[in-house]
Structures are given as C-alpha cells and as structure tokens.
C-alpha positions in Angstrom: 10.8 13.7 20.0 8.9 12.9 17.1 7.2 9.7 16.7 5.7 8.0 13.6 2.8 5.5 13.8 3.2 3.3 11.1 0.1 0.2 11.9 -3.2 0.2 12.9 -3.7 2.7 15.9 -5.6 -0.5 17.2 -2.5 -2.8 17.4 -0.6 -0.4 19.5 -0.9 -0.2 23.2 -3.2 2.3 24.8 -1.2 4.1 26.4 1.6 4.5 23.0 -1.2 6.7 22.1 -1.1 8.8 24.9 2.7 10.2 25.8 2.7 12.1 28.7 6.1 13.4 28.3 6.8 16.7 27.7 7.9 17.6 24.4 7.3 14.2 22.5 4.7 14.2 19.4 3.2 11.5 17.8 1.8 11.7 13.8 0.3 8.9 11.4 1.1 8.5 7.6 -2.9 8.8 6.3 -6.0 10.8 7.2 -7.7 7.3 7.8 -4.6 6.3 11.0 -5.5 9.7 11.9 -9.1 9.4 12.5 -8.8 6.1 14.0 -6.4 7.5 16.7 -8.1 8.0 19.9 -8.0 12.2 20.1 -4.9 14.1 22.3 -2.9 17.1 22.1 0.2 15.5 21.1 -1.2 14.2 17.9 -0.2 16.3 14.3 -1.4 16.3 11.0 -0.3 12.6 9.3 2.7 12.8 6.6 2.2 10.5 3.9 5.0 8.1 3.2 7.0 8.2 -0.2 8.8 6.0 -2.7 11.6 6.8 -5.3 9.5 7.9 -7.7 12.3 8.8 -10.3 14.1 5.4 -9.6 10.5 3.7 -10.5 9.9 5.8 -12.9 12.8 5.1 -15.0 11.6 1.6 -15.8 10.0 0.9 -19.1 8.7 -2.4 -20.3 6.4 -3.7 -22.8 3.2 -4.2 -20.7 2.0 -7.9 -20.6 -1.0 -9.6 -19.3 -0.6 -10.7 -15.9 -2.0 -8.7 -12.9 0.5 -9.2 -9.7 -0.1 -8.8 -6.5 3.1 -8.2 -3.9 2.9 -8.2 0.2 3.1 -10.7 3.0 1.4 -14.2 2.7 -1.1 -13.9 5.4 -4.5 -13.6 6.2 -5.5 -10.5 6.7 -3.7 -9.5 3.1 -6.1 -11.1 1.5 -4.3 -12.6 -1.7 -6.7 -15.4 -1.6 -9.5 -13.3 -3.1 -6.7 -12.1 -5.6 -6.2 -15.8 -6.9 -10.2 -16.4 -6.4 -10.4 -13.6 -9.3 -7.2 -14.2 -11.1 -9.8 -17.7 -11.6 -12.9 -16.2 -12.5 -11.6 -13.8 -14.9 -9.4 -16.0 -16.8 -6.0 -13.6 -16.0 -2.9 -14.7 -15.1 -1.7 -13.7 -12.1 2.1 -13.4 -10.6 2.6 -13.3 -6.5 5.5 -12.0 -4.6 5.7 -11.8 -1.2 7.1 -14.3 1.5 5.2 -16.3 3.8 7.0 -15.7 7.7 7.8 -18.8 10.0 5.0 -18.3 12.0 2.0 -21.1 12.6 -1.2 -19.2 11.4 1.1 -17.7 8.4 1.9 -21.3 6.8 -1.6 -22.8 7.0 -2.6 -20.0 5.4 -0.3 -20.5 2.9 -0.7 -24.4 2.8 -4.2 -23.8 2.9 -5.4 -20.4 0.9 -2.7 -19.8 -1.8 -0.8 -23.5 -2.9 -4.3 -24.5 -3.8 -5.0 -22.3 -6.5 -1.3 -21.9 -7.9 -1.1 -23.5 -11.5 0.8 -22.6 -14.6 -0.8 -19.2 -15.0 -0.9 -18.4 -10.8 2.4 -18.5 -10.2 4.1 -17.6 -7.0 7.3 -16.2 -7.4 8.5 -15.7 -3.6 10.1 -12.7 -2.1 11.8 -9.8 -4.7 14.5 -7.6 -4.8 13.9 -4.1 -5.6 15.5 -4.4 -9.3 12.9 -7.5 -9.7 9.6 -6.0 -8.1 10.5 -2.9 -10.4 10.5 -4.5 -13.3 7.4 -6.8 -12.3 5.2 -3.8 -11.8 6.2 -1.7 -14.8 5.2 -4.7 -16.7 1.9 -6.1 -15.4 -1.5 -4.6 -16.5 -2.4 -3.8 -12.8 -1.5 -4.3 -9.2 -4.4 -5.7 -7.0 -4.2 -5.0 -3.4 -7.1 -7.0 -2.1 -6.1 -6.1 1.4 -8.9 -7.0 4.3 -6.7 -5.1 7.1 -6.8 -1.2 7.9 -3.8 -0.4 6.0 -2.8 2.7 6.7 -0.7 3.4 3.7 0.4 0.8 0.8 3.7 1.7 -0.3 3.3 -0.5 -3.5 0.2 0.8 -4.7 2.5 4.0 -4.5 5.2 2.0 -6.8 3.1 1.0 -8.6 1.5 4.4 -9.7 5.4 5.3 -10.0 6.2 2.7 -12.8 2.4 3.7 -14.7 0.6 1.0 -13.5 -2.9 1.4 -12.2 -3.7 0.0 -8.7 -7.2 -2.5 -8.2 -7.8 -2.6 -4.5 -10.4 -3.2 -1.4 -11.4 0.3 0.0 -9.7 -0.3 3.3 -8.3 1.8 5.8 -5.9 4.4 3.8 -6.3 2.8 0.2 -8.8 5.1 -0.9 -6.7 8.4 -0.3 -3.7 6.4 -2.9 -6.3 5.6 -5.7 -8.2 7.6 -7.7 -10.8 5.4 -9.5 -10.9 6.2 -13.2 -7.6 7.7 -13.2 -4.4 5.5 -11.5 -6.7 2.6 -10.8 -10.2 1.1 -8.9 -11.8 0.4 -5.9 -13.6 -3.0 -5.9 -15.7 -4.5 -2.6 -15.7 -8.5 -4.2 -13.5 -11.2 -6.1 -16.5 -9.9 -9.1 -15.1 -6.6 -8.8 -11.6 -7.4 -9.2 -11.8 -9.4 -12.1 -13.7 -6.4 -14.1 -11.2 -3.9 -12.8 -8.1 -6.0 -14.1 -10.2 -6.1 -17.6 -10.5 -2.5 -17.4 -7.0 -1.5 -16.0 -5.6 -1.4 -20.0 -8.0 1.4 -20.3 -6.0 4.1 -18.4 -2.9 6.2 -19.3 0.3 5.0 -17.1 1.5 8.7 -17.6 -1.5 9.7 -15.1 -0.4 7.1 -13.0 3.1 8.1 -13.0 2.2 11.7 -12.3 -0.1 11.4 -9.3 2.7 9.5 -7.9 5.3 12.0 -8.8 3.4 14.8 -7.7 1.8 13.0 -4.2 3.7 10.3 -3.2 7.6 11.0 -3.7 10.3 10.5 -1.5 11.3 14.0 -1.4 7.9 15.3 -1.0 7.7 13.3 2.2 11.4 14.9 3.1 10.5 18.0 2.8 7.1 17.2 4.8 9.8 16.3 7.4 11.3 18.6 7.6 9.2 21.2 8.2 7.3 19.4 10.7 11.5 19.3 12.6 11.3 23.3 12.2 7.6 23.5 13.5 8.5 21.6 16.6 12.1 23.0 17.5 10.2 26.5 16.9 7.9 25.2 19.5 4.2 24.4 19.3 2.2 24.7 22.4 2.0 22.1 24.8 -1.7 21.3 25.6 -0.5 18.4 28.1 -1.5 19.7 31.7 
C-alpha cells in the first residue's frame, strides 16, 4: 500500500506518520512535506503533483490588468493581504474561491474580504475549470499570499501552464513552484506584492508555460507513479523491525 500525504505533516495524527504494517509506504508531494515529516523507514522520496498542462496551455487571451487570486476563503490563505495590496498598488484584483459553512470561515469572510471588495476587488465566487482557465490566461499574475505550509499549490502550477507568472509568500512548498525572475516572485509583505504585480508584465509567459510543461504535468507525475508501483512490487527493503 502506498499512501500519499497531501497536508501539512502537522495536521495528521502522529501515529499516520508512523505505519507499522508491513508492506505499506507513505510519500509527500514537496521536498518541504518531506522535511517536515518526522523521519521513518517507510517514508520515500515526495512526487510532485501535476496539472493538464496541455489542456491549460491551449488557452490564449489577450492579457488584461487584473491580478487574481483563487483558493478557499479562510484564514490561513491569506487573501486579505492580497486585497490589502490590490489597495496600495492601485490594481484591480479578481477572487475566486468559496467561503465553506463553517463559523471561523464566514467571519473571516464578513470580516477580512467584504470589506475591501469595490468595483475594481471583485469577488467572483467558486469557478469551473473552463472559467478559472480562462481567468488565469488572462490576468497579469496570480498572487498566492498563502500564510499556511502548503505543501504544493496546484494553481500556481496552472497558472505557469496558461503563461502567467505566480507572486506568492515563501511558504512551505511555494518556493520549489516559483522561480523568481523567471515564472514569477517571492514577496514577504503586502509592499512586496504590490511591486511584484507591477513587475509580473516584465516576464515571458512562454517560460512560464515551459517550466510547467517540463516540471509540473500530469503525465510527468503518472509516470513518477508509476515507477514508484514497480519499485515497491519489486520490493524495497523493509527497515520496520
């Protein structure tokens, strides 16, 4: 059995780290999950996720002003500091994302993002995949302003897939998805967003589009798969005693 840890390896349970079973393997989807994990022999190497690069890839729009920023409305996403910069820099700014039916999720809502909304901070809701497509092949950047250990961002990968360069925090696995200088930036304040979106225009969506092709596609995380499913049914030692 193979197991992929997809959150923080601090939100799991102790002992989901540690499977005593015989034959059952656990990997992460970033070098950053990885070296959070607590160490034992049944961890492997991390397989990055992937996203259908070609399907992305295939959308061409004229490029337009607004940033956008897509994810969960909550707290720890941090899409606050996203509209806090959208403000100082004078952008506009498109959100998508949904805000769940829990208590903590609505205040913030309420509290952190209705606030700041007007005619050019709009927030568009949740999107389908033809929508968000054509969203990020159009905006100057994505910002990811994320305050949480992410360990992966599957739309900063999009993003790179439709050209568009990412602007994010440097937390948890962003900084192994963004190159600064070449698909995007890597910002520490509200400051530092709002000079990165001014910058964004200044690289090539073809690198984007490439560094997703050649790191982050769907197939290349298939084939990652797979050979992990052949290294396992050929059988790798078990260190478990």
């Amino acid at each position: 059995v193979l197991a992929t840890l997809h959150l923080p390896p601090s939100w799991y349970p102790p002992d989901a780290l540690h499977p005593r079973r015989p034959g059952t393997w656990l990997h992460g989807v970033s070098a950053a999950q990885a070296r959070a994990c607590p160490p034992d022999p049944a961890l492997l190497p991390p397989i990055p996720n992937g996203v259908p690069v070609e399907a992305l890839g295939r959308a061409r729009h004229a490029r337009r002003g607004f940033a956008l920023a897509l994810g969960r409305i909550c707290p720890e996403k941090g899409l606050h500091h996203a509209l806090a910069a959208a403000h100082r820099g004078g952008f506009p700014l498109l959100i998508g994302g949904q805000a769940y039916d829990y208590p903590a999720h609505q205040a913030y809502f309420r509290d952190e993002i209705a606030p700041r909304l007007d005619r050019h901070r709009r927030f568009l809701g949740p999107l389908d995949f033809a929508r968000k497509r054509r969203l990020l092949a159009a905006a100057r950047c994505l910002i990811v302003p994320s305050m949480a250990p992410e360990t992966s961002s599957l739309v900063a990968m999009e993003a790179m897939a439709c050209g568009t360069p990412v602007v994010a925090f440097p937390s948890g696995a962003l900084p192994e998805i963004v190159e600064p200088g070449r698909t995007g930036f890597l910002v520490e304040d509200e400051a530092g967003i709002a000079e990165a979106v001014a910058a964004a225009a200044s690289l090539d969506p073809q690198a984007c589009r490439d560094a997703a092709r050649d790191r982050f596609s769907d197939t290349r995380m298939a084939s990652a798969y797979l050979a992990r499913y052949r290294e396992i049914l050929a059988g790798i030692p078990d260190r478990r005693g």
